[in-house]
N, C-alpha and C positions, 0 to 999 in steps of 0.2 A: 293420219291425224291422231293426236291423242292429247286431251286434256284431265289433268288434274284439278282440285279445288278444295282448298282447308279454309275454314276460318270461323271466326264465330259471327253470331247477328242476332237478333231477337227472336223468338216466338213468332211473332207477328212475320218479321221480315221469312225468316224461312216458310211459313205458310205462303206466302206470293210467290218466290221462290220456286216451290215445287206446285206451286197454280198455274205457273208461266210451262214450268216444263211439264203436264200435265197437257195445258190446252196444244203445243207444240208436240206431243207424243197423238192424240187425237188428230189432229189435221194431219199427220206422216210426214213431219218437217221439223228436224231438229236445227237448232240455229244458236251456234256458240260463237268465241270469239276467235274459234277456228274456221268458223264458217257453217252454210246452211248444207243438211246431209238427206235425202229425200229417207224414208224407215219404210219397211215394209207391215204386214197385219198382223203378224203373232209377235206377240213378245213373248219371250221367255223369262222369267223373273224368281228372284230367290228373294224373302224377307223372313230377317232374323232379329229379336230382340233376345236381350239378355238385361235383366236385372244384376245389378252391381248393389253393393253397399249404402253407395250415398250417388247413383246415378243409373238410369235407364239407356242403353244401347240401341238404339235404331238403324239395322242397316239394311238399305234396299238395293239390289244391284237386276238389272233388266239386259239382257241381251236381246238384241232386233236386226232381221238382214237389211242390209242397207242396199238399196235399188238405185241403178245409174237411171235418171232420166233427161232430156235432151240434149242425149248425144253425148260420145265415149270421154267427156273429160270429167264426168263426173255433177256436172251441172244438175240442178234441181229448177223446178218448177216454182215461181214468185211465190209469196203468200195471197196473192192476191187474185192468181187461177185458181189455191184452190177452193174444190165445191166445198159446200156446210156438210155437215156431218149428215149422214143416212140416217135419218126416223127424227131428225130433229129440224122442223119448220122452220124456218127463219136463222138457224145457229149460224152466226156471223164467223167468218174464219178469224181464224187468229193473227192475221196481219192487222186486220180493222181494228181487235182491242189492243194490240201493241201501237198502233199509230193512235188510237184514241188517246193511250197514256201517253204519249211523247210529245201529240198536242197541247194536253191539258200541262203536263212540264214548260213548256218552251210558253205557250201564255204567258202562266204562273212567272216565271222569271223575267220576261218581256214588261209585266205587271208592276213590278216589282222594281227593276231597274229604271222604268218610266218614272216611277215617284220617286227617284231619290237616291236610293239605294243600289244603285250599281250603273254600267255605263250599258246603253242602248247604241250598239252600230248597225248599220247598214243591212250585216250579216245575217244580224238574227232578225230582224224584220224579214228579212228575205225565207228565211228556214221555215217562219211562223207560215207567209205565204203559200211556200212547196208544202208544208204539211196539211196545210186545211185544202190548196186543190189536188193532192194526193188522198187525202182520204174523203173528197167528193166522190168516188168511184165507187164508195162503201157506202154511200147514203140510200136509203129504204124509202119505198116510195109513201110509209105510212107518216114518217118524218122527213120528208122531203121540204116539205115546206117550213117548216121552223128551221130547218140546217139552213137552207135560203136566209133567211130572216136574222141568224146567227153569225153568218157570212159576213154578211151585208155589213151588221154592225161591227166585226171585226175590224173590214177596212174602213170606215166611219172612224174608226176607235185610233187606229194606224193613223190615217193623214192626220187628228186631229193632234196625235201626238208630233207629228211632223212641224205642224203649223206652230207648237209650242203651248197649245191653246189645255193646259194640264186638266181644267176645273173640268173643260167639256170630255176632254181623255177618260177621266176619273168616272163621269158620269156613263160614259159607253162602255167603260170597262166593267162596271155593276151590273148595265144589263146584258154585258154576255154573260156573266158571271151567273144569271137570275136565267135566261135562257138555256141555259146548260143544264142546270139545274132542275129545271123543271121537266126539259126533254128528257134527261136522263131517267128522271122520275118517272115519268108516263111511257117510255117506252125502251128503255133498259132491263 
């Protein structure tokens, strides 16, 4: 396996970026669009800057063994076995914040296409569905009951789009929108 990657992107976007492969180097699961690689505990690491004239050089290069686990084809382990991080209470793996964002995407567009602006099939109703009861298996039993209650409204929000009925859509779409928001706030 071997990937490369050039390109440019913001500030901002490179800081998520190397957050994503950051929290994927902590759980020992790399996951490109070559595929996920289990990593073993030491890294090995070189970081070099260099000041230039009219620009700053950053380059960081990590070498890590890479470990076969279930079974000789190379196969790794879901993100979703694995454990939270050692000394850290509660640290949710990184499957859960990856499926949180992909959730909070596919809404957001579902939201979005609902009112107007784009076309709503079948499909992505369906995607919205597997994603919210795929990442039921991530819900904490401190917020257990507000994910309930955020469910819930989701398919409220789903049928009533079905039925046509926009005003009520639009109005269940603000309070997941307000439920989210406020979960995230109190226990994020």
């Amino acid at each position: 396996m071997k990937l490369k990657k050039k390109g440019t992107c913001t500030r901002e976007e490179m800081a998520q970026y190397l957050a994503r492969l950051s929290g994927m180097v902590a759980e020992g699961v790399v996951d490109f669009e070559t595929g996920q690689e289990a990593i073993g505990d030491t890294v090995n690491f070189t970081l070099e800057v260099k000041r230039k004239k009219s620009s700053l050089e950053l380059e960081l290069s990590m070498k890590v063994s890479a470990t076969q686990e279930g079974g000789g084809n190379g196969a790794t382990r879901a993100y979703a076995d694995l454990p939270a991080k050692k000394g850290k209470k509660g640290a949710r793996p990184y499957r859960a914040k990856q499926l949180k964002k992909t959730l909070g995407a596919v809404w957001k567009d579902f939201k979005r296409a609902a009112n107007g602006t784009g076309v709503v099939d079948d499909g992505q109703i369906e995607k919205l569905k597997e994603l919210m009861e795929e990442y039921r298996s991530f819900v904490e039993d401190a917020w257990a009951r507000e994910w309930e209650e955020c469910d819930s409204v989701v398919a409220q929000a789903i049928d009533a789009y079905k039925r046509g009925a926009l005003e009520e859509f639009n109005r269940l779409a603000q309070e997941v929108d307000a439920l989210t928001k406020r979960c995230h706030k109190v226990y994020k």
